[in-house]
VEXDREN-2710 file (C-alpha; in Angstrom, 1 decimal):
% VEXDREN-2710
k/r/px/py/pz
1/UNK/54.5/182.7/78.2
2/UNK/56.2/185.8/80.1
3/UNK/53.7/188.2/81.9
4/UNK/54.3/191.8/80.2
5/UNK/56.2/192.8/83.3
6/UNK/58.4/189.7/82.9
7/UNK/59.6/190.5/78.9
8/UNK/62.8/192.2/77.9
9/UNK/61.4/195.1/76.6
10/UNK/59.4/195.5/79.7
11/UNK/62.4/195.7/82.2
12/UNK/64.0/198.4/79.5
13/UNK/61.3/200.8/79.9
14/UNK/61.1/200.0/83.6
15/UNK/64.7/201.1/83.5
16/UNK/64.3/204.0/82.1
17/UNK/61.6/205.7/83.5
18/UNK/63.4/204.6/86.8
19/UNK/66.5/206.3/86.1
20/UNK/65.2/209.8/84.8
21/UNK/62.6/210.0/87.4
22/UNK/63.5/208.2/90.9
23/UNK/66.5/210.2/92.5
24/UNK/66.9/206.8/94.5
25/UNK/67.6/204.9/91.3
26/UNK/71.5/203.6/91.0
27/UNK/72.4/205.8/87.8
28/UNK/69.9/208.6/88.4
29/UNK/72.5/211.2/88.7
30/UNK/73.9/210.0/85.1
31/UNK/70.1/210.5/83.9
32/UNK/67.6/212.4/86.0
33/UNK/70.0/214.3/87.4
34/UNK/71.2/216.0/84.4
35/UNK/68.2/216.6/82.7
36/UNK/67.6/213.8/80.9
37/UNK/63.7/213.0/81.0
38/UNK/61.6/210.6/79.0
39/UNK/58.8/211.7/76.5
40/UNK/55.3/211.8/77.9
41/UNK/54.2/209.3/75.4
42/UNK/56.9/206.9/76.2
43/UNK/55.6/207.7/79.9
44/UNK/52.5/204.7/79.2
45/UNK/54.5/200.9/78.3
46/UNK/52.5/200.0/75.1
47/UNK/53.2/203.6/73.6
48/UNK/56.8/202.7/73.9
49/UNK/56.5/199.1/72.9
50/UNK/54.9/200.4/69.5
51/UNK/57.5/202.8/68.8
52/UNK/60.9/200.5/69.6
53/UNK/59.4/197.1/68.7
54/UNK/61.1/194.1/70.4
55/UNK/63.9/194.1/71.9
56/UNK/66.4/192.1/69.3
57/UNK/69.0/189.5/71.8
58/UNK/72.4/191.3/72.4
59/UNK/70.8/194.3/72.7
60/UNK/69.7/197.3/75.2
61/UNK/68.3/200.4/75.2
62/UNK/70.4/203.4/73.7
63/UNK/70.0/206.8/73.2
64/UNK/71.6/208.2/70.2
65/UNK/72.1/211.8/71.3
66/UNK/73.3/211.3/75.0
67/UNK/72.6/214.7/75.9
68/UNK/68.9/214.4/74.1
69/UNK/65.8/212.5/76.3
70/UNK/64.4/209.2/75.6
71/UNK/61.6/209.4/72.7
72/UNK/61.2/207.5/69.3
73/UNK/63.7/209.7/67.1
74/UNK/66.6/209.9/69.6
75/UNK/66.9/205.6/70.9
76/UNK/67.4/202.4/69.2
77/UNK/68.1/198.7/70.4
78/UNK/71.9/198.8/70.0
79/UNK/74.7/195.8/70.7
80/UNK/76.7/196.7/74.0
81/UNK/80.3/197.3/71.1
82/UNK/77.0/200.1/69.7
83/UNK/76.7/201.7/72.7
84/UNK/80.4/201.8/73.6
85/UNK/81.0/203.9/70.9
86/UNK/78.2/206.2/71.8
87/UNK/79.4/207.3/75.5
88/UNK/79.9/211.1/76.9
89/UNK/83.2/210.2/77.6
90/UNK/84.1/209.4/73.7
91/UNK/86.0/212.5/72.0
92/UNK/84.5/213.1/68.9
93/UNK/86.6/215.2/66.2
94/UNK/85.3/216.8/62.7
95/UNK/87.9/216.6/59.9
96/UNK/86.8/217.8/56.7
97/UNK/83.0/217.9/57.7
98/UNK/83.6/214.0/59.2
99/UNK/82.9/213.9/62.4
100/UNK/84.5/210.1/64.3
101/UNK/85.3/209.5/67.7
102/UNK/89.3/209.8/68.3
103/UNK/89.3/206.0/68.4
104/UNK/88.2/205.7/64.9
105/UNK/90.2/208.3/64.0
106/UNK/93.6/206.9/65.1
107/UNK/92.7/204.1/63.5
108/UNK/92.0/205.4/60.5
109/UNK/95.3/207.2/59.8
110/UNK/97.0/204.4/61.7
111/UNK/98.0/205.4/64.9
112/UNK/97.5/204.6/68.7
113/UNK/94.8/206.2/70.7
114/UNK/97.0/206.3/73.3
115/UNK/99.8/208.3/71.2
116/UNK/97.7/210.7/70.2
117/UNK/96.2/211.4/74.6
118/UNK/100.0/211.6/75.6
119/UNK/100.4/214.2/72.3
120/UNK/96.9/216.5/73.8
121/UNK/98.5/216.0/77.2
122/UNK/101.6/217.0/76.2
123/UNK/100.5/220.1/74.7
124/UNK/100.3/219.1/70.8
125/UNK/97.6/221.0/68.9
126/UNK/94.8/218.4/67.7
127/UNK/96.3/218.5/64.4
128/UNK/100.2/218.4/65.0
129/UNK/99.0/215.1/67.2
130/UNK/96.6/213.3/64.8
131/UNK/99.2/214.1/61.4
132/UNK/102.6/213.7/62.7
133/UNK/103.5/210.0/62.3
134/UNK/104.8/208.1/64.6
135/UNK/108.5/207.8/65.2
136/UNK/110.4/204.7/65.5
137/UNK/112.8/203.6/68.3
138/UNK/115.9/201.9/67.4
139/UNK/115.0/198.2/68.0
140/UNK/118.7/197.7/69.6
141/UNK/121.2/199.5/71.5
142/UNK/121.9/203.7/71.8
143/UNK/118.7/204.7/72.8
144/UNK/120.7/206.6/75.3
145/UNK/123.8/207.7/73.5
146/UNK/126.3/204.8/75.1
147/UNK/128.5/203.1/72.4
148/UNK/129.5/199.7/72.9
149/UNK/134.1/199.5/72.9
150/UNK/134.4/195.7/72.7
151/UNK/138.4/197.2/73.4
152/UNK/137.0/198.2/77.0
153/UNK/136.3/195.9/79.6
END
């Protein structure tokens, strides 16, 4: 049997305590450095331990609110597809009083992500490039306005 320094759950807290206090820690800056700090009772192991439980296989440590701190109301054991979804870098847009990330969004009304970056980019208004369909390509021949004369050769 693992010591208690040896378990998963262990190296998780380790982790995190690491990365919101030691300014040598890899990820600090992410963490730490912004503000981010762990609640002072998740500061003692078994306090923590209590309040997350095991840690279930497949998963890690998550915050819910990234910009919140680690403590029992704002983190969860969440699957690595879990925590994509929940990044800074996600764009999250309210429609109607639903709030998705743009991902789920284009997916929803059936577009590419991608389609609807180059439409922001490009100037588009959030809703002109969310509700305009896509258009379609001609599959074959004048996308550039050239005619085909089998007469010429």
């Amino acid at each position: 049997m693992p010591t208690i320094s040896e378990t998963r759950e262990y190296k998780s807290w380790e982790n995190m305590i690491q990365r919101c206090t030691n300014p040598g820690a890899p990820n600090y800056e992410d963490y730490g450095g912004r503000g981010v700090a762990v609640c002072e009772r998740w500061r003692n192991f078994g306090n923590f331990l209590a309040d997350m439980g095991e840690r279930p296989p497949g998963t890690s440590l998550d915050r819910i609110n990234n910009e919140g701190d680690y403590e029992p109301d704002n983190c969860r054991w969440a699957t690595v597809a879990e925590q994509v979804r929940n990044t800074r870098r996600n764009v999250t847009v309210t429609i109607d009083g639903e709030t998705r990330i743009l991902k789920d969004w284009a997916q929803h009304l059936g577009l590419r992500y991608n389609t609807i970056i180059v439409r922001l980019h490009r100037g588009w208004s959030l809703e002109d490039a969310m509700y305009t369909p896509k258009q379609r390509k001609a599959r074959y021949g004048n996308q550039w306005g050239v005619t085909y004369d089998p007469q010429r050769r």
